[in-house]
Every structure is written in C-alpha cells, then in structure tokens.
C-alpha positions as a printed Julia matrix, in Angstrom:
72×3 Matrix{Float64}:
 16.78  -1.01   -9.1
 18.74   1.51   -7.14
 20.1   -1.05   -5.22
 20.8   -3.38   -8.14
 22.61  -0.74   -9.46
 25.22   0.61   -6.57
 25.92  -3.69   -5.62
 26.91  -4.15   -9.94
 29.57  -0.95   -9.07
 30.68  -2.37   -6.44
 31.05  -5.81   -7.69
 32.45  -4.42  -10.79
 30.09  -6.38  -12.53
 27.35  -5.6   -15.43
 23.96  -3.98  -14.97
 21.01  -5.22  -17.47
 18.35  -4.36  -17.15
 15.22  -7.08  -18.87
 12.25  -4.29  -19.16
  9.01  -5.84  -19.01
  7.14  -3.05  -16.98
  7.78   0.01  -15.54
  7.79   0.42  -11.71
  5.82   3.24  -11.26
  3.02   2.43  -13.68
  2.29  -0.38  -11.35
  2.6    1.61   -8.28
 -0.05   4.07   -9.85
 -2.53   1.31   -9.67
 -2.56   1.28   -6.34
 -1.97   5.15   -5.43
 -2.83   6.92   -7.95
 -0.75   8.34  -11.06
 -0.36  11.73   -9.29
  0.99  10.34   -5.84
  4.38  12.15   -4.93
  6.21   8.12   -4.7
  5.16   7.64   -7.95
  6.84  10.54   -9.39
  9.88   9.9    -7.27
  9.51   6.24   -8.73
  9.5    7.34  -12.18
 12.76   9.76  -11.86
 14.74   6.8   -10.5
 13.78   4.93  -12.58
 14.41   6.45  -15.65
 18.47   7.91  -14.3
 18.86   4.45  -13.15
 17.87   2.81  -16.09
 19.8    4.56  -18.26
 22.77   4.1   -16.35
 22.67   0.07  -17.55
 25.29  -1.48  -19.31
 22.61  -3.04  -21.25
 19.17  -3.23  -21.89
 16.59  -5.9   -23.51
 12.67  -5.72  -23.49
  9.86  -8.09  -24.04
  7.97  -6.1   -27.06
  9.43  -3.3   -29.78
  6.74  -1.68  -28.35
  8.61  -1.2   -24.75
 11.73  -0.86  -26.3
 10.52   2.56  -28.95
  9.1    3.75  -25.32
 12.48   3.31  -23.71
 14.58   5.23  -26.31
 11.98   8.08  -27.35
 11.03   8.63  -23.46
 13.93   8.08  -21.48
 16.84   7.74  -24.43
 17.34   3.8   -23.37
C-alpha cells in the first residue's frame, strides 16, 4: 500500500483504495495478533489508507469499521 501510495504522487494520479480485508488481520493468522509486524502493519495501514483519494468496500459492514476506527 505504501508503495501504491508514493508511485500515485508521483504519477500525479488517484489513490483508491477497494477494502475487502485488512492487511494485518491476515498477517495475524500466521504470527500472531501481538507480533511487533503486525502492529507496524496496522499503523501503515490505517495513515496510508486514509491518505486515499477515495475509498469503496465490499460490505457496510467494512465500510462503518473504516470510518468509526480509522475515520475512512
């Protein structure tokens, strides 16, 4: 996403952003919820998400997460 983000500003082109999971929930499968990259993950993720020129999820249940967790 990071990445995603600094080639759009660049480019001078438009970062969306389609949410249909969240990074670092995933990750926490696999490392556990408390492992230091997923909290790194999660940060990132949440500055660099709102830092889209537009957003769209999947469910209303995503997008209520987005704006009352990370005001997205």
């Amino acid at each position: 996403m990071p990445v995603c983000w600094l080639f759009c500003q660049l480019s001078s082109t438009k970062f969306i952003i389609d949410w249909h999971n969240y990074a670092y929930t995933i990750m926490a499968l696999s490392v556990g919820r408390n492992h230091f990259l997923v909290k790194i993950t999660k940060l990132i993720e949440a500055y660099i998400g709102s830092k889209a020129d537009a957003n769209f999820c999947v469910t209303k249940a995503m997008k209520e997460d987005l704006s009352s967790n990370w005001n997205i």
